[in-house]
C-alpha positions in Angstrom: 29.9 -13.3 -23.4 29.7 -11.6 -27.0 30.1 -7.8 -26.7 27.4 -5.3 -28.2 27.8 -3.0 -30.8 25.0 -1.2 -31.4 26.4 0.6 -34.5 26.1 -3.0 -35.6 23.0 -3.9 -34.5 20.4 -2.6 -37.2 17.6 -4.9 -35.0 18.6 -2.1 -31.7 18.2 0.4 -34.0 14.8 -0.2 -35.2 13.7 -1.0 -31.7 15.0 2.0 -30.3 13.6 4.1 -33.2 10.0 2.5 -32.3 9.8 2.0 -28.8 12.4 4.8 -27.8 14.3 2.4 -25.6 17.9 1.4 -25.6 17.9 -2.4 -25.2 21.4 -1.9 -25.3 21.6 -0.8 -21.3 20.2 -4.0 -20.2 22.9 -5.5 -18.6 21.0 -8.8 -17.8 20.0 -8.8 -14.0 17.1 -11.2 -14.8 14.5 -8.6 -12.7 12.1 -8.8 -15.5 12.2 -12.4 -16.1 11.5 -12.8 -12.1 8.3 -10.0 -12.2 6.6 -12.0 -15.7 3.7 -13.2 -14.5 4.0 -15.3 -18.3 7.3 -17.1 -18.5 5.8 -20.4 -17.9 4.1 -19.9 -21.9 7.4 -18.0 -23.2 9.9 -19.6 -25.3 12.5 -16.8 -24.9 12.2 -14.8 -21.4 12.3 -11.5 -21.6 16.2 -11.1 -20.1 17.1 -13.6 -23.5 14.7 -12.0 -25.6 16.6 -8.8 -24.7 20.1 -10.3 -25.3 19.1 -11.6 -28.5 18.0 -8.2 -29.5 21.4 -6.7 -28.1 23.4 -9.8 -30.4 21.1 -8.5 -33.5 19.8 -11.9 -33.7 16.9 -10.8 -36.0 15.4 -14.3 -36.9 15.4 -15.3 -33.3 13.6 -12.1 -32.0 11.2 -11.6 -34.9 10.0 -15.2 -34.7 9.5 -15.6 -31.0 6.3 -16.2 -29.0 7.5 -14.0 -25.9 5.9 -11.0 -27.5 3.0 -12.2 -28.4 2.4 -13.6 -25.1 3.2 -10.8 -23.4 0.5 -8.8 -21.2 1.5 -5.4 -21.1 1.0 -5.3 -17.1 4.1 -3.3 -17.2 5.2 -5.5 -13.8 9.0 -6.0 -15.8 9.1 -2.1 -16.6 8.2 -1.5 -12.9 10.9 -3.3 -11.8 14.2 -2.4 -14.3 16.9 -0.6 -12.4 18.0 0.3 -15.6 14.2 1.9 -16.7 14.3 0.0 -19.6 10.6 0.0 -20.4 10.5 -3.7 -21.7 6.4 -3.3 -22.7 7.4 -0.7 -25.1 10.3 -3.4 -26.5 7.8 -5.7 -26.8 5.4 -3.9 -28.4 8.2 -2.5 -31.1 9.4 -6.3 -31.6 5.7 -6.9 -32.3 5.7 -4.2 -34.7 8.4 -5.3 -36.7 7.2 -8.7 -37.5 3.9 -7.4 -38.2 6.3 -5.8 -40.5 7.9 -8.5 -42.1 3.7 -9.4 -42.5 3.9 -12.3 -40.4 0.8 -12.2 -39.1 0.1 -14.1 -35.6 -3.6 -14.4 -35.7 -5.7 -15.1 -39.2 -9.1 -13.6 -38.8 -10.1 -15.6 -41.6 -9.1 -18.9 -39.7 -11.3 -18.2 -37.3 -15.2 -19.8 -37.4 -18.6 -17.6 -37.4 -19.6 -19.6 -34.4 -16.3 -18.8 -32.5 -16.6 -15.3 -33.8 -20.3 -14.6 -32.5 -19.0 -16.0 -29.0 -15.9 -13.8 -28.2 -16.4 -10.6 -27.0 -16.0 -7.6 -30.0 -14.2 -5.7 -28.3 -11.3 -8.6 -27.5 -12.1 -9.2 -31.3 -11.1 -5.8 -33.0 -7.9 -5.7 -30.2 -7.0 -8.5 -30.8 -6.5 -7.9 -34.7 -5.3 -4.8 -34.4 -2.3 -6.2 -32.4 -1.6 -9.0 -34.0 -2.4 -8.5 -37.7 -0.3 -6.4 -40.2 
């Protein structure tokens, strides 16, 4: 197992400075993994997204699904014994590719028939979350 450095990591440092957490005290238990009611659609669980984060693997991080697909129901953050809030990681991970404008939904791919049947509300969250 690779040791962290956080004074390498610029990725821990950009989460931390978003979200305010320290991804850096995970220490890999797998407790948020088992509360994600979303791993089957995941491509990294949260545990590896986490230790990705911790190795700075920036690419990896930036360009996975996992935080995209991830609902917020705080049921990982519940759970931590390390109160690592992994919504808030999430969210900041989100930020940064929106960041690196790689945006995850194109409003303009979307049809004016799908348009005038989704809900407005899901509409205007949706971009707001997923477009930079």
């Amino acid at each position: 197992m690779r040791k962290i450095d956080p004074k390498k990591s610029d990725l821990i440092r950009k989460i931390k400075e978003i979200s305010g957490e320290d991804v850096g005290m995970c220490f890999q238990c797998g407790t948020c993994t088992a509360a994600c009611p979303n791993t089957s659609e995941v491509d990294l669980l949260p545990r590896q997204l986490i230790r990705h984060a911790q190795l700075g693997l920036k690419d990896e991080v930036l360009n996975a699904k996992t935080p995209w697909i991830c609902a917020s129901c705080l049921s990982c953050t519940a759970r931590c014994p390390r109160g690592v809030d992994l919504a808030k990681v999430m969210e900041a991970v989100r930020l940064l590719a929106l960041r690196e404008n790689v945006d995850y939904v194109n409003p303009r791919a979307l049809s004016k028939e799908r348009v005038k049947g989704l809900p407005q509300v899901a509409l205007i969250s949706s971009f707001r979350k997923h477009t930079a």
